[in-house]
N, C-alpha and C positions, 0 to 999 in steps of 0.2 A: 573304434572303441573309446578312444580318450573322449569324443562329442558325449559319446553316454553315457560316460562314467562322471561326467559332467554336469549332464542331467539329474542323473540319479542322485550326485551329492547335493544337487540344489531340492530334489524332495528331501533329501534328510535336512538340510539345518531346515527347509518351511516347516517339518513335523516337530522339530526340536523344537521349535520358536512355539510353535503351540502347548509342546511341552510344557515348556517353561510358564506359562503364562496360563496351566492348567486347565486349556481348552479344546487336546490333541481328542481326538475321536475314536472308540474302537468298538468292535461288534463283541456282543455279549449275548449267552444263550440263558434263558430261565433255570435256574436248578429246577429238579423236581421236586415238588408238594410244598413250593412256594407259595405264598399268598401274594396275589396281584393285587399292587396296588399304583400300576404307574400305566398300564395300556392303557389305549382307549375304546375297549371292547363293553361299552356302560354298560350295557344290557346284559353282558353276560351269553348273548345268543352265538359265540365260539363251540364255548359247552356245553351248549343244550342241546338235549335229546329231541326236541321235538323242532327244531330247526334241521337237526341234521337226520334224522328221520326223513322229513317233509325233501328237504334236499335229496336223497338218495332216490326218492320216489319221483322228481321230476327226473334226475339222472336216468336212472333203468325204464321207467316209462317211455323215452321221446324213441320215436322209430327210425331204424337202422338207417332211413334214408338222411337221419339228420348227422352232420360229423361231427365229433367231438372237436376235434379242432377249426380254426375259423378260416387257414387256407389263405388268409392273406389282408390286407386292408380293406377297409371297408367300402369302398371304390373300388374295387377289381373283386376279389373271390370271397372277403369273409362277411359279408353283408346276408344277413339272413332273414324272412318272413317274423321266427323266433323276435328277434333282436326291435325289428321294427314293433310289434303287436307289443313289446316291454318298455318301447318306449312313450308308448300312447297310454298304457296301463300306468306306470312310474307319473306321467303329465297330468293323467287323470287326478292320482291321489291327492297329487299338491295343486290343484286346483289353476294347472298352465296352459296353455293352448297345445305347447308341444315340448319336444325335448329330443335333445340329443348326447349319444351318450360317446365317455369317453373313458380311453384304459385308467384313467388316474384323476385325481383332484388336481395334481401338478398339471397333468396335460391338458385337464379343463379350461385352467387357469390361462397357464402359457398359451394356449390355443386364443380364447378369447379377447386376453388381454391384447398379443400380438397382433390381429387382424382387425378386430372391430373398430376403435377408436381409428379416425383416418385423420391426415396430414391436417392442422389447426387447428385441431380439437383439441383439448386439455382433461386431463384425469385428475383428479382430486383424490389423494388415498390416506387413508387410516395412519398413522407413521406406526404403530405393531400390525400392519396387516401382512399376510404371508408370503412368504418366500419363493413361492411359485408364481403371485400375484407379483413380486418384483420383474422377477423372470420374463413375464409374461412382457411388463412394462418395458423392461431393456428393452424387447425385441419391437416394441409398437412404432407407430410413424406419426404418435400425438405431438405436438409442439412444446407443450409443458407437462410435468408430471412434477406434479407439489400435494406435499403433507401437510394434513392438518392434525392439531393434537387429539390424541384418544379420547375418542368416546365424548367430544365436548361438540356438540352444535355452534356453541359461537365462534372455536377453533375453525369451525368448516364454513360457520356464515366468513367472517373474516377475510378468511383464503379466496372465497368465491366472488366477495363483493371488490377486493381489489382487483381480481382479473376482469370481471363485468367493468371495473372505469378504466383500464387498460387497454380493453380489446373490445371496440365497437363490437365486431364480428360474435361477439357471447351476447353481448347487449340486444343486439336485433336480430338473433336467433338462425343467424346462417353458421356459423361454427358451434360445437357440441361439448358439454360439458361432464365428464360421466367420475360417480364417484364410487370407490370403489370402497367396501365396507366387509366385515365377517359381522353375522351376528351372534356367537361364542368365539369370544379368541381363548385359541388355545392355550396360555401360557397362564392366564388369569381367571380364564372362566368364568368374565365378567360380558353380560349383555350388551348390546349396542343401544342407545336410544332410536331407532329406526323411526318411531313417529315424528319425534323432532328434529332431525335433517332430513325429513321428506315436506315438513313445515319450512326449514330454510331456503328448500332446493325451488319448491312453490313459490318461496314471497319473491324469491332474487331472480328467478327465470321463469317469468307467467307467458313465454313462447314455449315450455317445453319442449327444452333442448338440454334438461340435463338428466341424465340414464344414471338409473341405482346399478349397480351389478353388483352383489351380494355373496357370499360363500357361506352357506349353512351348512358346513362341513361336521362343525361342533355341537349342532345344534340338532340334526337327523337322526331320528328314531328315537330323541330326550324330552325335546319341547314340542308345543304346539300339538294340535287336534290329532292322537293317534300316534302322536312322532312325527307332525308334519314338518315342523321347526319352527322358529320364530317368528319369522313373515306370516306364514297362516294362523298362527297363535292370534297375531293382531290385529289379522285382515287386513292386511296394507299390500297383497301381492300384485293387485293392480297398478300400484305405483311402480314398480322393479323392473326393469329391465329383462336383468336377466337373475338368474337365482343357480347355484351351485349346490347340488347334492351332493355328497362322495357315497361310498357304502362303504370302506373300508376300517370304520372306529366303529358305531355302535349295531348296525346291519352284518358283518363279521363276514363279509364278502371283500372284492375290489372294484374298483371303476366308480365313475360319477356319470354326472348327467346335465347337462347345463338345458335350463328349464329356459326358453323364450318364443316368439311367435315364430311361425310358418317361412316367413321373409326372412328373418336371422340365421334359424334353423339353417335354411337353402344355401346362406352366403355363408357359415362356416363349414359347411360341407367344401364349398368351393375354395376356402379361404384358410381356414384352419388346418397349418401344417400338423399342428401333432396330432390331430386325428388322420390328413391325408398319405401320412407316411411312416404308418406304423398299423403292425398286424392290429386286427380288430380281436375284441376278445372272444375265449372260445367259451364253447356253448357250457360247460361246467362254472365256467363265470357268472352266464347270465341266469343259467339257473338258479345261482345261489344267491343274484340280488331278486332272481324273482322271489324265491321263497322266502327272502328279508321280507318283502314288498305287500305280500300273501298276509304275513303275520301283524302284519302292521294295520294292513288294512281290515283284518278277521279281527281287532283286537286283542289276539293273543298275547300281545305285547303289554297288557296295561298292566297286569299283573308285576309281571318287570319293572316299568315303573313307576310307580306305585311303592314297590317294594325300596324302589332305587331313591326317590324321596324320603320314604322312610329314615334309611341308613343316613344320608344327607342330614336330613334333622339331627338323629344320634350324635351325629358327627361332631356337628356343628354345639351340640350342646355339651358334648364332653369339653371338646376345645377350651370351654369360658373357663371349664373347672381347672383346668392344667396347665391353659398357656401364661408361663411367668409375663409380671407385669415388668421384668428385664428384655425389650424387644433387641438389645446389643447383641444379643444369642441369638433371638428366634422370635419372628413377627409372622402371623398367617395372614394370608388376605383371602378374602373368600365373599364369591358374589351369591345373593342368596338363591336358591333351589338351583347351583351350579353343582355339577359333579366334582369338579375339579377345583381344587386347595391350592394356592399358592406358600409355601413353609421359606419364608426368605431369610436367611442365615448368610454369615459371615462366611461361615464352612459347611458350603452346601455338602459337597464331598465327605465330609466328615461323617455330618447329618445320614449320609444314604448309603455310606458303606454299613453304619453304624445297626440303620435297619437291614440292609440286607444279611449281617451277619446274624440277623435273630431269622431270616425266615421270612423279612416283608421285601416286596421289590419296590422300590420306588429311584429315581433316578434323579442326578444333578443336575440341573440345568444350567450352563455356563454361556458366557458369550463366546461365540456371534450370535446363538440363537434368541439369546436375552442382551440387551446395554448391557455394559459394564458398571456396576454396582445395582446388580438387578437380578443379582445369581440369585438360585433358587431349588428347592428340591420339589419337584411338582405329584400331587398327590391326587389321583384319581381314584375316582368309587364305581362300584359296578352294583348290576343285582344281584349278582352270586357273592357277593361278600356278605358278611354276619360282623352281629356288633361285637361280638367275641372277639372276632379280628381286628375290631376297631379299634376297641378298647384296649385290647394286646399290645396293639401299634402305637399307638398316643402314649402308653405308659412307656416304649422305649425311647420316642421322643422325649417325654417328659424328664427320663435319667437321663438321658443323653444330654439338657441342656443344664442339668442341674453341674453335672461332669464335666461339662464347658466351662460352665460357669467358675467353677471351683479352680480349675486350671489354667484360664486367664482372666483373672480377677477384674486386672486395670479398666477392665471395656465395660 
């Protein structure tokens, strides 16, 4: 008993230490007849009728020989005809040779990152790129894994041209250089240039040996032809490696799908532990990303966004009228036709209780998830919002920083 009482007191001061440092974590349930404005549900297709209609109808429709459950991994029992026929359907829309899917974006991630990159090859990553893409990295057998700064092409040429005079082996094209990229990051909501370090990746490696791997997590069912995402927005998916779907932000499903050729496909089947050892999802899953899939490709979806643009412009245009030219309170950042607002304040916390007590959800965002001096209250837009709510919301931001204001002067 004393070993675990031991234990135990070493998670409380870790949690304290968080505490303290107002970074502790806890789960929180939505009130009811809140206004969202912090998921990542853009489209709005959670509570739509005709999603979950469409839904219901693949569910009672499929015949009793099919199980609702999946029975076990996808290599022994839960592999289904279903499952396979969704992922040629999903590779079709985005325009990929194939696809494979998985319970999670994390597991995507982890899965790919950990297997692919083999012993002296080197990855090149985003320094905000995601947390599951670290994940993944711990676990790889690459030799290096170095950062280059956000969003800058000469950040990434930089990085790449010194390991090319370092390491003959990148130079003449027997070791692999893969970088890894989101094109919406989720904290900022800001694009990637993907034309322009596919321009770098070109000038510095004309033996093509360096691999895009991509996560369009933020970017699925918002951008791009239909909601293909960013890559097919710009026609560049021939360059990519591999490409990262999720469905769990704006499709209102779960699982991903990691988009590459035939030959990949095979070796993470064989290689990728978090797909090899963990139940495969069951058929209520894949119906629901199919009927994401359905909508997307019927363009039932455009209407959504569309609408979701719309609100985005509103937004963006109330913002000029209300945000104090005092950014010591409250500075926005915002990439244009992104859903997603970054409100960066001194008291993010402040900020988000402040709207939650009126009725809006929005959430603090503290580090680790952000650096330190990089808090934030992050503000997402859907198509079921109205500018009513928007307008509502900005004006309690707007007292709120006037009331900051007022009560620490000095700043």
């Amino acid at each position: 008993m004393a070993s675990s009482k031991s234990l135990l007191n070493s998670f409380q001061a870790a949690l304290q230490r968080r505490e303290a440092k107002s970074s502790r974590r806890r789960l929180t349930v939505l009130p009811p007849g809140s206004v969202d404005f912090s998921s990542n549900d853009f489209l709005s297709l959670s509570t739509s009728s005709s999603f979950r209609s469409r839904f219901l109808h693949h569910v009672n429709s499929t015949p009793v020989s099919q199980p609702l459950a999946s029975g076990g991994s996808r290599l022994l029992d839960g592999n289904s005809h279903y499952a396979e026929e969704l992922e040629k359907f999903i590779a079709g829309f985005h325009n990929a040779p194939g696809g494979l899917l998985f319970n999670s974006g994390y597991d995507a991630n982890v899965g790919v990152f950990s297997c692919i990159p083999q012993p002296g090859d080197v990855i090149l990553y985003d320094e905000l790129i995601h947390a599951s893409i670290h994940e993944g990295m711990r676990l790889s057998r690459a030799t290096r894994r170095l950062k280059f700064s956000h969003n800058s092409p000469s950040g990434l040429k930089e990085v790449l041209q010194k390991q090319i005079e370092d390491d003959q082996t990148i130079a003449n094209g027997t070791r692999n250089v893969f970088i890894a990229l989101e094109s919406v990051y989720s904290m900022d909501g800001d694009i990637a240039p993907v034309k322009e370090f596919i321009q770098v990746v070109h000038d510095l490696l004309p033996r093509g040996n360096g691999y895009f791997i991509v996560d369009e997590a933020h970017a699925t069912g918002v951008f791009g032809p239909r909601g293909a995402g960013v890559i097919q927005g710009l026609d560049v998916q021939k360059h990519m490696f591999i490409r990262v779907h999720t469905f769990g932000k704006a499709l209102a499903s779960h699982g991903a799908i990691v988009l590459c050729d035939s030959l990949t496909r095979d070796y993470l089947i064989n290689y990728a532990r978090s797909l090899i050892y963990t139940t495969a999802l069951a058929f209520p899953s894949l119906a629901s990303i199919r009927t994401a899939y359905e909508l997307l490709q019927q363009e039932e979806t455009e209407s959504l966004r569309q609408n979701l643009k719309h609100l985005i412009q509103h937004f963006r245009a109330r913002l000029k009228e209300i945000q104090p030219a005092d950014s010591s309170i409250l500075e926005v950042d915002h990439f244009p036709d992104s859903p997603i607002f970054s409100f960066r304040s001194p008291f993010p916390r402040d900020l988000a209780t402040a709207c939650q007590q009126k009725g809006f959800i929005v959430r603090a965002i503290m580090p680790p998830t952000v650096p330190a001096g990089k808090e934030r209250v992050r503000v997402c837009l859907h198509a079921g919002n109205t500018t009513k709510e928007i307008d509502d919301f900005l004006k309690v931001v707007q007292e709120w920083a006037a009331q900051k204001k007022a009560a620490v002067p000095h700043l």
